[in-house]
Each structure stands twice: as structure tokens, then as C-alpha cells.
C-alpha positions, -999 to +999 in steps of 0.1 A: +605-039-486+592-009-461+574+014-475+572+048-460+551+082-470+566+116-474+542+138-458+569+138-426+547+118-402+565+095-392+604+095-390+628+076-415+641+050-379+609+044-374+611+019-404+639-002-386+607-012-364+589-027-391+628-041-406+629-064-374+595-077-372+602-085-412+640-101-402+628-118-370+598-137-393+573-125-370+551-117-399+550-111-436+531-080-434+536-051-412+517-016-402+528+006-387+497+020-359+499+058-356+463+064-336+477+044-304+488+065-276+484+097-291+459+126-295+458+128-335+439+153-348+419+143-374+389+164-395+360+146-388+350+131-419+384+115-426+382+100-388+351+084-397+362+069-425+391+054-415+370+037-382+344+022-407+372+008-431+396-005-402+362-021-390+355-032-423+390-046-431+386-064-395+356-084-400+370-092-439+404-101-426+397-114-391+422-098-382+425-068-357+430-039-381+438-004-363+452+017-389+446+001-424+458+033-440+491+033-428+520+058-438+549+032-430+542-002-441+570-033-444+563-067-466+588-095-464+601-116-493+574-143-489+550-119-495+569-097-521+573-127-545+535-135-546+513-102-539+489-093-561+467-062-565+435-073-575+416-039-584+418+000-582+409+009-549+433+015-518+466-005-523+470-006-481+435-024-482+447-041-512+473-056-495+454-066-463+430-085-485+451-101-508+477-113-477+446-123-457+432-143-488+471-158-487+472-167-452+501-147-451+509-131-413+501-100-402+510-078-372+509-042-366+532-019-345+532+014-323+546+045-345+540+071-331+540+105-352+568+124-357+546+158-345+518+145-319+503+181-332+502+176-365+466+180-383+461+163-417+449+180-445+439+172-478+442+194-505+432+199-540+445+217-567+430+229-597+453+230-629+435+245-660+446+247-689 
């Protein structure tokens, strides 16, 4: 299963990547990476954040964990047929925990953006009724 977002960051090949890590059993998990090799910019406070959780996620995992927020994610069978989500929060950290906790295999992967330029936003909108 790959898993990709929609906010155009990454293109729709860029999921054949993650396909033949997955079909080549390399690992059960994939990210995809997209700080690696590029200037990304990111507001401050989101930058921060994601550093302290990929840190966090590193030292819980033992793994190395670049981008544990990634927008293009794959999961093999293996995996499919036993993940679990144990709580509310973040269901990319979800997934790095519970995999971890299953001594399932994990790699991550170079994607670059689709627009090196591209600055993310977040928005919210206020519906009253």
C-alpha cells in the first residue's frame, strides 16, 4: 500500500520508489525523505517541530528518523496484515512506533519535492454557523 498526500509535493512516480523497496523486500515500511538535498522552506515553528519529533521518534525507534511526517509513505503486506494504531495522535508516528514495537524493517528514501520553492502553509478556516 503507498500512501501519498495531495498537497502536490511530491509527484505521483515518485511512489514507484517506495513500490520497489516494498517488491524487492528491502523493508516493510517505507518514507519517503523530502528535507535531503534540498533548500525547503519551512515557517520556523513547524521546522522545529518536526526536528524535535524525528529526534524523538529516533531515540524511541532506534532508528534513524529524518522525516517522520512524510507525504509519501509505502507499507508492505507483512505489515499491512498486522498494523495497529494504538491512539489519536499522528498516524506517520503511529506507524513508526507500532512497526518499531513489531520489529518490522524500516528504510527511508530521497524524494525530492515536486517544487524545491514551495513554502508550506497551514491554514485554518472558520465555518460558523
Amino acid at each position: 500500500v503507498i500512501k501519498i498526500d495531495a498537497d502536490l509535493q511530491h509527484e505521483a512516480k515518485d511512489m514507484l520508489k517506495l513500490m520497489k523497496l516494498l517488491e524487492t523486500d528491502q523493508a516493510d515500511l517505507v518514507y519517503g525523505n523530502r528535507f535531503q538535498g534540498i533548500e525547503y522552506k519551512m515557517p520556523l515553528i513547524r521546522l522545529i517541530g518536526n526536528k524535535v519529533f524525528n529526534k524523538l521518534m529516533s531515540i524511541i525507534t532506534g532508528w534513524n528518523v529524518k522525516d517522520g511526517q512524510p507525504g509519501l509513505f509505502g507499507l508492505n503486506r507483512q505489515y499491512l496484515s498486522c498494523f495497529n494504531f494504538n491512539g489519536d495522535y499522528n498516524y506517520t508516528q503511529q506507524l513508526l512506533l507500532d512497526a518499531s514495537h513489531k520489529k518490522m524493517r524500516f528504510l527511508q528514501t530521497l524524494l525530492p519535492l515536486e517544487r524545491e520553492d514551495m513554502v508550506t502553509r497551514l491554514s485554518i478556516l472558520h465555518i460558523h454557523l
